[in-house]
Backbone as CSV, one residue per row, in Angstrom:
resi,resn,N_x,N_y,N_z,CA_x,CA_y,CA_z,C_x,C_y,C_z
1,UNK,-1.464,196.029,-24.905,-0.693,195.575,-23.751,-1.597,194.924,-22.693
2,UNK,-3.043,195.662,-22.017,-3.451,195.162,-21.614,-4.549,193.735,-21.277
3,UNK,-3.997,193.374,-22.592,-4.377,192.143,-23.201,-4.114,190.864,-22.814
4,UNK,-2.650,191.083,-23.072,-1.333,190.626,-22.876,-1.862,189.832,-21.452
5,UNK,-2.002,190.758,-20.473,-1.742,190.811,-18.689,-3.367,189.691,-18.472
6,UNK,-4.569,190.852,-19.403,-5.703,189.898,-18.594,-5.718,188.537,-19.138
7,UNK,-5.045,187.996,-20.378,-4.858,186.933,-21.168,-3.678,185.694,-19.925
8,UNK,-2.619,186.551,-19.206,-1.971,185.739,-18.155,-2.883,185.698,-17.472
9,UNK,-3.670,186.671,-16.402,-4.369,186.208,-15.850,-5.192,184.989,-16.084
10,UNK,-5.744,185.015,-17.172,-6.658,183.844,-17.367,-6.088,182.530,-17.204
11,UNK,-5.097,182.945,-18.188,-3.510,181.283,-18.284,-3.465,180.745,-16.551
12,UNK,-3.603,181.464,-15.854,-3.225,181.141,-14.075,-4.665,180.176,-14.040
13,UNK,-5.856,180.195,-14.406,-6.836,179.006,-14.049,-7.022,178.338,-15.203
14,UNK,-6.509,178.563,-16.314,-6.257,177.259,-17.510,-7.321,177.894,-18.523
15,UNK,-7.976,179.401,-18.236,-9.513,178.981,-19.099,-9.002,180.257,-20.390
16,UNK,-10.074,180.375,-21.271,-9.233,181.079,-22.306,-10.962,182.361,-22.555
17,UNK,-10.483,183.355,-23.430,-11.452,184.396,-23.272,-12.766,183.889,-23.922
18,UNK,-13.341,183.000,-24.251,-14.552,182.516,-24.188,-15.079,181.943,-22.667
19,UNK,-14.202,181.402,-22.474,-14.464,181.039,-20.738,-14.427,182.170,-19.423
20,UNK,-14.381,183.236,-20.137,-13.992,184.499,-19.115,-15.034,185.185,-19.676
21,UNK,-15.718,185.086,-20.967,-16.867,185.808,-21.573,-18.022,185.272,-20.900
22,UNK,-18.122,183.952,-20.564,-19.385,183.187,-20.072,-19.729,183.447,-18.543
23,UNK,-17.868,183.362,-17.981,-17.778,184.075,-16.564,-18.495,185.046,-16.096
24,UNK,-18.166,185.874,-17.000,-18.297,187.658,-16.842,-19.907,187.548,-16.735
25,UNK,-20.132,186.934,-17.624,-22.396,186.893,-18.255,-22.856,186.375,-16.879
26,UNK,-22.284,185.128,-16.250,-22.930,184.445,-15.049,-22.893,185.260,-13.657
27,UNK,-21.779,185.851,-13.848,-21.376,187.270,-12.665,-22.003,188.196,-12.585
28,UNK,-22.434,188.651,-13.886,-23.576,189.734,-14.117,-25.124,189.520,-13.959
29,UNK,-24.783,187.709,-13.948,-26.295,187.399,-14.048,-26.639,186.370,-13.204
30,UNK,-26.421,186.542,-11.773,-26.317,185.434,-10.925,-27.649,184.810,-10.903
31,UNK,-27.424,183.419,-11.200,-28.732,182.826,-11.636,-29.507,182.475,-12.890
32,UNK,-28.671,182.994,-13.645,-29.052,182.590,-14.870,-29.085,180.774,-15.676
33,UNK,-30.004,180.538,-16.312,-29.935,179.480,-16.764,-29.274,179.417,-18.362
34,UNK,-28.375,177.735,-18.178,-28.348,177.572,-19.818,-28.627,178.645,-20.903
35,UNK,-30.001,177.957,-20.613,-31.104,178.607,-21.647,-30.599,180.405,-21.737
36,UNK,-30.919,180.969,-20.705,-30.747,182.470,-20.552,-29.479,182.750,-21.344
37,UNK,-28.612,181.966,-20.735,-26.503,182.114,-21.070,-26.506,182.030,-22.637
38,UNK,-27.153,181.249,-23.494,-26.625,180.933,-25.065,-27.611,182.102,-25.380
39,UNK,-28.451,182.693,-25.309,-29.172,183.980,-26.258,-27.838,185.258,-25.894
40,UNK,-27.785,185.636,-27.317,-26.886,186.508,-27.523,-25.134,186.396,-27.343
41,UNK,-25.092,184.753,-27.576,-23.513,184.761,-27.372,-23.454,183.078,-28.762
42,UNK,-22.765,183.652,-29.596,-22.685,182.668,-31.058,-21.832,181.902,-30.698
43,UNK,-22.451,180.823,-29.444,-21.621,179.562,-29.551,-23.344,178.798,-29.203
44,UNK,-22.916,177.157,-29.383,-24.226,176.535,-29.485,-24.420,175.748,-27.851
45,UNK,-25.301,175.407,-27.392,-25.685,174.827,-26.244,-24.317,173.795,-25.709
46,UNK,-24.259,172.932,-26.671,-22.963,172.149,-26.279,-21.850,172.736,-25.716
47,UNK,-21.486,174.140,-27.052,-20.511,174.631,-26.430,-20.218,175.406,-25.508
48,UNK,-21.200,175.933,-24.674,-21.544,176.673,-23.562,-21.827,175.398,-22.694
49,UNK,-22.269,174.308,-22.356,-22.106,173.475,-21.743,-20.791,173.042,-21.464
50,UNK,-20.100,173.017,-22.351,-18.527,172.426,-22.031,-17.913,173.359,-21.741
51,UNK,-18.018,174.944,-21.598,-17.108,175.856,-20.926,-17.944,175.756,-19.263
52,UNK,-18.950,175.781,-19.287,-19.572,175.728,-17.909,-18.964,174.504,-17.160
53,UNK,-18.964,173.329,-17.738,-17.905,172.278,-16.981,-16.808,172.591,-16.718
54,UNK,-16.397,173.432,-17.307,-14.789,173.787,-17.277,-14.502,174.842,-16.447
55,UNK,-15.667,175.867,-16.402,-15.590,177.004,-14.895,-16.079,176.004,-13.700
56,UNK,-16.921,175.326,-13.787,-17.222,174.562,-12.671,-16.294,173.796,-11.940
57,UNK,-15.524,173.035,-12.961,-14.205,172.449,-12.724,-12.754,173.223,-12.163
58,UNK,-12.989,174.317,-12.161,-12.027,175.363,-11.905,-12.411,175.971,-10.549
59,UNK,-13.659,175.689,-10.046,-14.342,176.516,-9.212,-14.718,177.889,-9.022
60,UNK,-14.760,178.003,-10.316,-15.260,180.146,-10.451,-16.543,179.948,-10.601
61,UNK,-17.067,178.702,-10.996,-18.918,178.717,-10.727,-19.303,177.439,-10.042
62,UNK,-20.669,177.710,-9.833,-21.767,176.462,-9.372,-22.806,176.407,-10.005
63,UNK,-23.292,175.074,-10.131,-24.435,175.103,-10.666,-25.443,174.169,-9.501
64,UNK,-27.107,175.103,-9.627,-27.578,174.419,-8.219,-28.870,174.209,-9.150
65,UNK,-29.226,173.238,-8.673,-30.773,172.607,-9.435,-31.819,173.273,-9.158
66,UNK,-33.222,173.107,-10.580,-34.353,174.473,-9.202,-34.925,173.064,-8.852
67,UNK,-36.426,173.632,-7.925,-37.247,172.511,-7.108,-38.072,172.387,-8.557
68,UNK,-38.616,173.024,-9.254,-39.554,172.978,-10.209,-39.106,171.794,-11.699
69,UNK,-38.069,172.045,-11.611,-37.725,170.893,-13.081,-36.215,170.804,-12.947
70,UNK,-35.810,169.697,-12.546,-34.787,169.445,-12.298,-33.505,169.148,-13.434
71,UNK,-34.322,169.322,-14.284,-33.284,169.189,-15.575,-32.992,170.869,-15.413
72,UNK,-33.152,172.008,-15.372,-32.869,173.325,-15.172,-31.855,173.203,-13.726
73,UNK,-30.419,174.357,-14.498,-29.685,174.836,-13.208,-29.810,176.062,-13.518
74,UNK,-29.378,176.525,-12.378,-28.885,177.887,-11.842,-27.351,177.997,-11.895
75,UNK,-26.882,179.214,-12.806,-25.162,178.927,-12.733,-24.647,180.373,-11.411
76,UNK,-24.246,180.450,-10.567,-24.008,181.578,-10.013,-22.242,181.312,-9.510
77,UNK,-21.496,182.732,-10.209,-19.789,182.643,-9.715,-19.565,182.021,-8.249
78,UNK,-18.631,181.867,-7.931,-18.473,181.515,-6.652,-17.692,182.772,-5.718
79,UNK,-17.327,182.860,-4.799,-15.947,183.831,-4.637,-15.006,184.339,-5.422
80,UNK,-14.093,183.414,-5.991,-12.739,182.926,-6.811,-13.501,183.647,-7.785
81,UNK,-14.685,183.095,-8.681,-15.283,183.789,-10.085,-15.101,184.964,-9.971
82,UNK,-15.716,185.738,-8.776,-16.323,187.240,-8.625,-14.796,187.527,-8.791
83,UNK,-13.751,187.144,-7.852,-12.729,187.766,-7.468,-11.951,188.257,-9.100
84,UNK,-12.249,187.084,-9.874,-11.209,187.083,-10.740,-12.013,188.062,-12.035
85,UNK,-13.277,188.093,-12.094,-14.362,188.935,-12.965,-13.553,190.412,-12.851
86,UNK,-13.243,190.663,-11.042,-12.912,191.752,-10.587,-11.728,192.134,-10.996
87,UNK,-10.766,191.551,-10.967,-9.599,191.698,-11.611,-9.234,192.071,-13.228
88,UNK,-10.285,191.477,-14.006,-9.722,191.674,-15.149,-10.579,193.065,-15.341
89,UNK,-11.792,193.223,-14.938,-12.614,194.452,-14.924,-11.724,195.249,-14.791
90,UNK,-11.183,195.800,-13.577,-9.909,196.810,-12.834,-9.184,196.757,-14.391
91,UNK,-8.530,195.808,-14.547,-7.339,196.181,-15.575,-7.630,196.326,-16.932
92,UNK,-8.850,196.149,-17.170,-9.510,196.751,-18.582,-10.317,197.997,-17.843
93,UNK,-10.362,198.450,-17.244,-10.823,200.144,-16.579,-9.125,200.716,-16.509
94,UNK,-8.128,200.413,-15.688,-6.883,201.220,-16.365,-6.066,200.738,-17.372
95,UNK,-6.323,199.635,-18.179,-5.676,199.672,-19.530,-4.223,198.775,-19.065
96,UNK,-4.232,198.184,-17.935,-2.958,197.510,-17.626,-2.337,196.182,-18.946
């Protein structure tokens, strides 16, 4: 059932549970790069690139350049991200 609910939730910003898996990693890992995000998750650079456009595009993340090599970002949630990380957390802690 509570599937069901965090699966609407998601439907409300368009993104689907790979895009809420990458969420969750960048929320946990504010600051993490690319690079960091694809070890330990079996999708390939591209395809973690094109969900990151797609949270970015949604505004649940940002990505900010470093000073050192500008081809490297930093992905960190925004508000909206955290808020919504928070939400599905809560309802997979009571099973809604």
């Amino acid at each position: 059932m509570h599937k069901t609910e965090i699966k609407k939730e998601l439907n409300k910003y368009h993104i689907n549970s790979t895009h809420e898996k990458i969420l969750r990693r960048i929320n946990e890992n504010p600051g993490i790069t690319l690079c960091e995000l694809t070890k330990g998750i079996e999708l390939s650079k591209g395809s973690v690139s094109i969900c990151i456009k797609k949270l970015e595009e949604k505004n649940l993340i940002q990505k900010y350049g470093t000073f050192d090599d500008k081809r490297v970002f930093r992905l960190h949630p925004t508000k909206m991200g955290k808020d919504l990380c928070s939400r599905i957390k809560l309802m997979q802690i009571l099973k809604i």
